[in-house]
DRENPA-3360 file (N, C-alpha, C; in nm, 2 decimals, always signed):
BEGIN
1 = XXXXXXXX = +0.08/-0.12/+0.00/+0.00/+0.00/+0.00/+0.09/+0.12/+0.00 ~ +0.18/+0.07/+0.06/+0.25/+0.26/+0.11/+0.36/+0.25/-0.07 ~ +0.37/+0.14/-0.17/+0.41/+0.17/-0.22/+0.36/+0.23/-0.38 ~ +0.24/+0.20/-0.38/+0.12/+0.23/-0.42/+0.11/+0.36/-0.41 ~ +0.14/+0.41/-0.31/+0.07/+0.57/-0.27/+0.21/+0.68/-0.36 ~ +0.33/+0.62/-0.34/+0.48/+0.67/-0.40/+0.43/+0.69/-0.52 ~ +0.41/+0.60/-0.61/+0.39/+0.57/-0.73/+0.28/+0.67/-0.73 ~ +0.14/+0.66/-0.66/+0.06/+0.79/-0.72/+0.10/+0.93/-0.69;
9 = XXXXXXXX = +0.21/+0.95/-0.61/+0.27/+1.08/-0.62/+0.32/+1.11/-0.72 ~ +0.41/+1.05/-0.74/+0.51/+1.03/-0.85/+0.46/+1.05/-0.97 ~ +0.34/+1.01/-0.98/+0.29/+0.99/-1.10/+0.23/+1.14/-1.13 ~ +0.16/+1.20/-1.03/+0.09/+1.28/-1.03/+0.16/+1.41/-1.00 ~ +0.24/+1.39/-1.00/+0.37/+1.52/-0.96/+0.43/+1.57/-1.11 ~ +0.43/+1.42/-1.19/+0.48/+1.45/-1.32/+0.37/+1.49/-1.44 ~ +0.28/+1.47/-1.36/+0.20/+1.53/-1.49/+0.16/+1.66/-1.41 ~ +0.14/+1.73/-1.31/+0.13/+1.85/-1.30/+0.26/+1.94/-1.31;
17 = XXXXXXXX = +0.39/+1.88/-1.36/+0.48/+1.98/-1.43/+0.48/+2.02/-1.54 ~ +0.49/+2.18/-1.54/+0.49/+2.28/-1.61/+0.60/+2.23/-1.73 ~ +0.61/+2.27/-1.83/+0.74/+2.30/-1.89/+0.89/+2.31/-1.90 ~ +0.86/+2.43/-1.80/+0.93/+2.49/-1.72/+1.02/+2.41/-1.63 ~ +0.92/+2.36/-1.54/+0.95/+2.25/-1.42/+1.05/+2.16/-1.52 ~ +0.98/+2.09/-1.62/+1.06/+1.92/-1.68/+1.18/+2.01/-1.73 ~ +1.19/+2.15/-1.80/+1.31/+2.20/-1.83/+1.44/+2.20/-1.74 ~ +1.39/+2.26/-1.61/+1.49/+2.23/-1.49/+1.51/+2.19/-1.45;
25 = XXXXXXXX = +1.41/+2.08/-1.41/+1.47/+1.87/-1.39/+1.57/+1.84/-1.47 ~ +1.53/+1.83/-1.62/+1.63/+1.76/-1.68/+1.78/+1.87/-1.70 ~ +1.75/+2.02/-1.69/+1.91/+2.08/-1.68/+1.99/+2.06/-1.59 ~ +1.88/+2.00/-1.45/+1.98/+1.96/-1.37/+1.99/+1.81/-1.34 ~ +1.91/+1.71/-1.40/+1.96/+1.59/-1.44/+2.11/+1.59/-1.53 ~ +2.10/+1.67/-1.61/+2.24/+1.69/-1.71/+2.31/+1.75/-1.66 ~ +2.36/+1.89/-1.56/+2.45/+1.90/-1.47/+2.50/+1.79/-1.36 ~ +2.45/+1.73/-1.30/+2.47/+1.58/-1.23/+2.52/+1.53/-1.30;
33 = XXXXXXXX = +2.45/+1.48/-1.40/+2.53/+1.36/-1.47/+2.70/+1.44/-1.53 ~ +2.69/+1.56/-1.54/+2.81/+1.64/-1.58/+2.90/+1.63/-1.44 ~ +2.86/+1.65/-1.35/+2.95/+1.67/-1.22/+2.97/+1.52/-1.19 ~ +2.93/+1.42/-1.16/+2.98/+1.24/-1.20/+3.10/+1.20/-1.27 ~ +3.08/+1.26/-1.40/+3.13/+1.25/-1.53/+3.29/+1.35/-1.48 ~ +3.29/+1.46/-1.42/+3.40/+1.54/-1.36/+3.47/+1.46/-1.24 ~ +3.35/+1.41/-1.22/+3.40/+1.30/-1.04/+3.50/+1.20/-1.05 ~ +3.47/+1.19/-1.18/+3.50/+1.04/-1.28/+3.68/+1.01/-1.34;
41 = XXXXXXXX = +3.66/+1.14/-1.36/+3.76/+1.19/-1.43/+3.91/+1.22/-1.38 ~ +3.85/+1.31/-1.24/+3.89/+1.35/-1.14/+3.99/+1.22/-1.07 ~ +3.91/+1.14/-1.05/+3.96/+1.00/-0.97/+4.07/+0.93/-1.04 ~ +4.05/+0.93/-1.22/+4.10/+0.84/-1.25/+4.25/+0.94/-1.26 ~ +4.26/+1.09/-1.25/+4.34/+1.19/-1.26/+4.47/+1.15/-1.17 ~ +4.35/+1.11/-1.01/+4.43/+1.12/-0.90/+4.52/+1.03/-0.91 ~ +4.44/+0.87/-0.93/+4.50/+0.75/-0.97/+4.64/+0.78/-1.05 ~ +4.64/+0.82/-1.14/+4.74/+0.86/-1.25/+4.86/+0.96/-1.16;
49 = XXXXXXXX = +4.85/+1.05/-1.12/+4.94/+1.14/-1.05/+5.00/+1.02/-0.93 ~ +4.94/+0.94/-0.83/+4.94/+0.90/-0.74/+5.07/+0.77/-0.80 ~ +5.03/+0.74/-0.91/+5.13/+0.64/-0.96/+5.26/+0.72/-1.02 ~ +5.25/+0.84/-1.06/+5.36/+0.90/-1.12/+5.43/+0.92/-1.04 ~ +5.39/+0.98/-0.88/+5.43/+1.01/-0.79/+5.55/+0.90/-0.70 ~ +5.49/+0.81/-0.73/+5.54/+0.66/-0.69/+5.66/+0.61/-0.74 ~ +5.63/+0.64/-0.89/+5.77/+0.60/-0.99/+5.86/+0.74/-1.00 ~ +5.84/+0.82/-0.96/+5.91/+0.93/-0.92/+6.02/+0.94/-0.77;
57 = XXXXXXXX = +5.93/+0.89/-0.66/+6.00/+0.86/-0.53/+6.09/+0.71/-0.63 ~ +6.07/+0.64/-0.67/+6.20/+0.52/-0.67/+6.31/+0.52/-0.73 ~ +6.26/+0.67/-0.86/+6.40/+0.70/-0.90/+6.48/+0.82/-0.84 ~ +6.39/+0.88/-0.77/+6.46/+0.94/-0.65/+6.53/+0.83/-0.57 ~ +6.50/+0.74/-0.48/+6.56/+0.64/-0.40/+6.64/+0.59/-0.51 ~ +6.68/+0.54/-0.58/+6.82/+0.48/-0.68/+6.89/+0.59/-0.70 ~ +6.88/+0.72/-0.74/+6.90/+0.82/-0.75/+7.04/+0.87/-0.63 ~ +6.94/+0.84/-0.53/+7.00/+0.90/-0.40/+7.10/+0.75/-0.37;
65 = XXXXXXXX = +7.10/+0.67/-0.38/+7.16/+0.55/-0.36/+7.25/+0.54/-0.42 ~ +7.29/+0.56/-0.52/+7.40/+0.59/-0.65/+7.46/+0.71/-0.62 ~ +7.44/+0.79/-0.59/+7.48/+0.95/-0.52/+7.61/+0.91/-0.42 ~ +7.53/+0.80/-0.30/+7.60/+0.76/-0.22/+7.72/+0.67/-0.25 ~ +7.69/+0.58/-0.32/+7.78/+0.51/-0.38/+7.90/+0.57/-0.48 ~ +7.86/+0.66/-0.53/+7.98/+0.76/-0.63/+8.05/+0.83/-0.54 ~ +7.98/+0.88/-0.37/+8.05/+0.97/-0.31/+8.16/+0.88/-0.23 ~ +8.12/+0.77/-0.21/+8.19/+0.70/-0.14/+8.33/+0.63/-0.21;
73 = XXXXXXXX = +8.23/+0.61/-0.36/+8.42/+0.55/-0.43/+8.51/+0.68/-0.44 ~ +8.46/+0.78/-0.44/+8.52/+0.91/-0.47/+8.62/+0.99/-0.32 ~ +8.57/+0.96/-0.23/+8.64/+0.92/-0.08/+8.73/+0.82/-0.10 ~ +8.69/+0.71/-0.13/+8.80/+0.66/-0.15/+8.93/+0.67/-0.27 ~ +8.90/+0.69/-0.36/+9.01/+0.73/-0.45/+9.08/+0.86/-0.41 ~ +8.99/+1.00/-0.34/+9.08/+1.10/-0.27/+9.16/+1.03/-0.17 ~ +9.15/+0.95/-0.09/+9.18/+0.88/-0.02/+9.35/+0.83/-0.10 ~ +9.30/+0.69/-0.19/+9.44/+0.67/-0.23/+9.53/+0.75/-0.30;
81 = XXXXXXXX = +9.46/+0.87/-0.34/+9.55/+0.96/-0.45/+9.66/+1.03/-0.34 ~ +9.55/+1.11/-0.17/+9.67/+1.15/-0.09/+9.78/+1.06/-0.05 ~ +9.73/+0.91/-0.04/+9.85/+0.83/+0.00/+9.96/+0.88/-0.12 ~ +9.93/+0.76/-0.22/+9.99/+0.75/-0.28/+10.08/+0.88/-0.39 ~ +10.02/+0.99/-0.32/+10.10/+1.12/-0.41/+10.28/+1.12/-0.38 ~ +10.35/+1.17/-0.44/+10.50/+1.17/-0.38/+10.46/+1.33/-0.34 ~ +10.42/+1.42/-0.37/+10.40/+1.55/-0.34/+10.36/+1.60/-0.24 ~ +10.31/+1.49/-0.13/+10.20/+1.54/-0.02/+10.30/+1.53/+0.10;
89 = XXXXXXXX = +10.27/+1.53/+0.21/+10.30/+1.58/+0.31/+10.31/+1.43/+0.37 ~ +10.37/+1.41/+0.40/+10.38/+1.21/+0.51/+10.30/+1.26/+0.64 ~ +10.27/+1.31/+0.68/+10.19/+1.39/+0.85/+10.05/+1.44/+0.78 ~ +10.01/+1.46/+0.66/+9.88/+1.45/+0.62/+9.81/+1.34/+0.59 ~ +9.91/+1.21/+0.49/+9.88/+1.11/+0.49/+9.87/+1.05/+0.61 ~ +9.95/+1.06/+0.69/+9.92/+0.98/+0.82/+9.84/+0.97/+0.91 ~ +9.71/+1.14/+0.89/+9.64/+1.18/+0.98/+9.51/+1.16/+0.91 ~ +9.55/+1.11/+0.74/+9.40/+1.10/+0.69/+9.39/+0.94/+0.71;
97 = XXXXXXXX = +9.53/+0.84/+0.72/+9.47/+0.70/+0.75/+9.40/+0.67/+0.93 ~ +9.52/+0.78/+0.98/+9.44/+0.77/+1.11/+9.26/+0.78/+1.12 ~ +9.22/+0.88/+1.07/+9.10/+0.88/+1.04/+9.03/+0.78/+1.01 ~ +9.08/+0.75/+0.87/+9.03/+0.59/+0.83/+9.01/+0.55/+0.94 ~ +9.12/+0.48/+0.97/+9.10/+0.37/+1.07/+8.99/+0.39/+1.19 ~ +8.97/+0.52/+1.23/+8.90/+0.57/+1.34/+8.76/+0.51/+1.28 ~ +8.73/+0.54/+1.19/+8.61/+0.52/+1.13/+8.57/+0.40/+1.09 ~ +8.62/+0.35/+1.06/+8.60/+0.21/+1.04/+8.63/+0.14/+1.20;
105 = XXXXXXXX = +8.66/+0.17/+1.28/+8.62/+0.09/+1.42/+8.54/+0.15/+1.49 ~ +8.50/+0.26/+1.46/+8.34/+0.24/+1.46/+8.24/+0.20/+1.43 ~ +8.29/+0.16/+1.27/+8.17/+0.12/+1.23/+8.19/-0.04/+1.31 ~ +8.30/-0.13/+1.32/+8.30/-0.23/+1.40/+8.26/-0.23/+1.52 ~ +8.25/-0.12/+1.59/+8.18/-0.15/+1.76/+8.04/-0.13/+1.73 ~ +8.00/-0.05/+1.60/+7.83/-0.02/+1.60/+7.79/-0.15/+1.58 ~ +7.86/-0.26/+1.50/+7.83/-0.37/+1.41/+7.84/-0.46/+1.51 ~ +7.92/-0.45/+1.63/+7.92/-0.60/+1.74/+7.83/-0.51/+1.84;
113 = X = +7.78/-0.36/+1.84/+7.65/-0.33/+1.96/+7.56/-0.45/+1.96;
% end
């Protein structure tokens, strides 16, 4: 019954619209369906940026990881170039292996913490 009664509104709602009325129903049936269709679009936008964003941070991360790795063979080759210069100072070399060595037993007591 109570569905019955929907239906004679409904029914009776649509035939007492004007013109007018069905004109502005349906412009804003078609704005909705426009704003959906924006909703739509929008999403698959985000999707798309949200993935670019992604493969962006990873060649950042290799990026930055290779950075490290270049700076480090690059320490080391300044490294053997002061040894091995005849030009340099024997008390510079001495004070850059002491270093070394300082550093690297650290990293051995961080590595047996």
């Amino acid at each position: 019954m109570k569905n019955a009664t929907f239906v004679y509104i409904c029914v009776n709602f649509c035939v007492s619209m004007t013109e007018d009325k069905k004109k502005l129903l349906t412009d804003l049936e078609f704005r909705v369906r426009q704003i959906m269709y924006l909703c739509d679009m929008l999403k698959e936008e985000n999707s798309n940026l949200k993935s670019d964003l992604q493969t962006a941070n990873k060649h950042l991360a290799e990026a930055t990881e290779r950075l490290s790795q270049l700076n480090a063979k690059y320490n080391s080759l300044k490294m053997a170039r002061t040894i091995t210069a005849a030009s340099v100072d024997v008390n510079v070399a001495k004070t850059k292996l002491s270093k070394l060595v300082r550093e690297v037993d650290k990293c051995i007591n961080l590595l047996n913490s």
